[in-house]
C-alpha positions as CSV (number, residue, x, y, z in Angstrom):
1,X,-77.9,-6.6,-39.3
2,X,-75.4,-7.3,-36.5
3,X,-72.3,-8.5,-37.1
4,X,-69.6,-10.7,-35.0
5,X,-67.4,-7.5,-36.5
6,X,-69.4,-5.4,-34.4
7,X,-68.0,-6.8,-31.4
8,X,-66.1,-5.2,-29.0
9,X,-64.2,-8.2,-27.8
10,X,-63.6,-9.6,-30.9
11,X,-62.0,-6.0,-32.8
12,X,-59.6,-6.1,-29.6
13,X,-58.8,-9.5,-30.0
14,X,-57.8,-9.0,-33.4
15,X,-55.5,-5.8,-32.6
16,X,-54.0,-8.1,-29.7
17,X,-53.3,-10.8,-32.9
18,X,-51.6,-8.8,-34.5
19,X,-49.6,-7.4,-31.1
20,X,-49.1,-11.3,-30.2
21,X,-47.3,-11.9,-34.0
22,X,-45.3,-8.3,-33.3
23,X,-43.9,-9.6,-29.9
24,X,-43.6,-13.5,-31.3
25,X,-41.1,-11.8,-33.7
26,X,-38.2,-10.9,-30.7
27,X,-38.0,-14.8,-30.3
28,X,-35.3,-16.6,-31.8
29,X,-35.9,-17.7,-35.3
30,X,-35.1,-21.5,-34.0
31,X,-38.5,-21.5,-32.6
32,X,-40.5,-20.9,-35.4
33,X,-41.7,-24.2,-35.3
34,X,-42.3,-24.4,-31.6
35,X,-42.9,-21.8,-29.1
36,X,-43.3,-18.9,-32.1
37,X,-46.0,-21.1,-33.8
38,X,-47.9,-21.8,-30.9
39,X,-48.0,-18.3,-29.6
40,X,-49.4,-17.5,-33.0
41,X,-51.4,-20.1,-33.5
42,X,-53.5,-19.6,-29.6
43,X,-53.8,-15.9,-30.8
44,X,-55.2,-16.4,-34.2
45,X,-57.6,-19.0,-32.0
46,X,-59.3,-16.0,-30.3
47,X,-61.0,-14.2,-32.5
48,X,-61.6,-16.7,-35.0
49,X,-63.9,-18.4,-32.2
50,X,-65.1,-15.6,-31.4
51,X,-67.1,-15.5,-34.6
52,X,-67.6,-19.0,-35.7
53,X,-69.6,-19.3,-32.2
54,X,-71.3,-16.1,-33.3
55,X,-72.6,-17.8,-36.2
56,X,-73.8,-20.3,-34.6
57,X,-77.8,-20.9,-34.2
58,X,-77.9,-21.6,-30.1
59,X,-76.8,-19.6,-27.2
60,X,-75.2,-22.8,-25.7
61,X,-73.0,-23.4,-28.8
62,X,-71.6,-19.8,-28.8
63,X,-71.0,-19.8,-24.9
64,X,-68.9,-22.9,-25.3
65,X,-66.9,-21.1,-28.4
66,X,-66.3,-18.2,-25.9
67,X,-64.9,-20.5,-23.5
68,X,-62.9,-21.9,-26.2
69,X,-61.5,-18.5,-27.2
70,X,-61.2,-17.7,-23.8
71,X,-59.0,-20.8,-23.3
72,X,-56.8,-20.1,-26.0
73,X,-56.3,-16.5,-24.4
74,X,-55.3,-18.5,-21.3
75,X,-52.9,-21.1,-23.4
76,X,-51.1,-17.9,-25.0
77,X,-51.1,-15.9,-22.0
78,X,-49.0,-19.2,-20.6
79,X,-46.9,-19.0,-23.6
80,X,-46.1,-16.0,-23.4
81,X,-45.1,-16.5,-20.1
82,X,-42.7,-19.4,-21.2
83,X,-40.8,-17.1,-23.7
84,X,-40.3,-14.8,-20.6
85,X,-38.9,-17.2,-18.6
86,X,-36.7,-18.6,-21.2
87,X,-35.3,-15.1,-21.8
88,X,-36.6,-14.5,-25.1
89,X,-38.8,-11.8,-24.1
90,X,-38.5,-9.1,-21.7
91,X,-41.2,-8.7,-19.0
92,X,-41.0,-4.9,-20.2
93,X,-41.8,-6.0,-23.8
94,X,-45.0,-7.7,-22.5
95,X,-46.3,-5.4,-19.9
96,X,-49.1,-3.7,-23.0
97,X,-49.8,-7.3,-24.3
98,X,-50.5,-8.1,-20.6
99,X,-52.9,-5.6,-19.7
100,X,-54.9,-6.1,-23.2
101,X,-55.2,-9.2,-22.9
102,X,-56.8,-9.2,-19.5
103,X,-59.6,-6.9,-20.7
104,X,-60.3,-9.5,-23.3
105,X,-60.4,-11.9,-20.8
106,X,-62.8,-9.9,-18.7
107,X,-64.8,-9.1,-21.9
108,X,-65.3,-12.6,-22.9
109,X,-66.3,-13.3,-19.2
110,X,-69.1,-10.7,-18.9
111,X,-70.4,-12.3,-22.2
112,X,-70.4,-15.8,-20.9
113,X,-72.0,-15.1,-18.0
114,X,-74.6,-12.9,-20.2
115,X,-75.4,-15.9,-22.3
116,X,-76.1,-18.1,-19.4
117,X,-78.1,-15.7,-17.5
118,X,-80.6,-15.4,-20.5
């Protein structure tokens, strides 16, 4: 039997967690409770809807938790982009993170669509 586990998108998005916390941990310890948290917290949302819209019974409930993950790639994406601006991060330090998270986001696309085309 299949597993969300067996999932492409959702093994990368797990690897790209644990890059997100790696990268999260350059910013100054005074933001542990802001930006740091919420960096973490949008990364750790990725995956984890990933497979609770897996296990879900109907196609239309585990598109709209794909879009959810897919949001929260979007919302960490944007604060990663914050940290850059604030000098916190370097654009260098976030060229890899950049690229992998765009093939998630292309990966969870191509699944959406998938779902609603069947």
């Amino acid at each position: 039997m299949k597993s969300y586990r067996d999932l492409i998108v959702w093994q990368k998005s797990m690897s790209w967690v644990t890059m997100v916390y790696t990268l999260s941990s350059k910013i100054p310890e005074s933001e542990k409770f802001g930006l740091i948290s919420q960096i973490r917290r949008s990364s750790v949302s990725i995956p984890s809807n990933i497979a609770e819209g897996y296990g879900r019974n109907y196609k239309k409930d585990y598109s709209r938790f794909l879009q959810i993950s897919r949001g929260s790639l979007f919302e960490c994406q944007t604060q990663i982009e914050i940290a850059i601006n604030l000098g916190f991060i370097s654009r260098e330090d976030c060229k890899e993170i950049n690229d992998f998270s765009t093939e998630i986001e292309k990966m969870l696309n191509s699944l959406i669509n998938k779902l609603s085309d069947n």
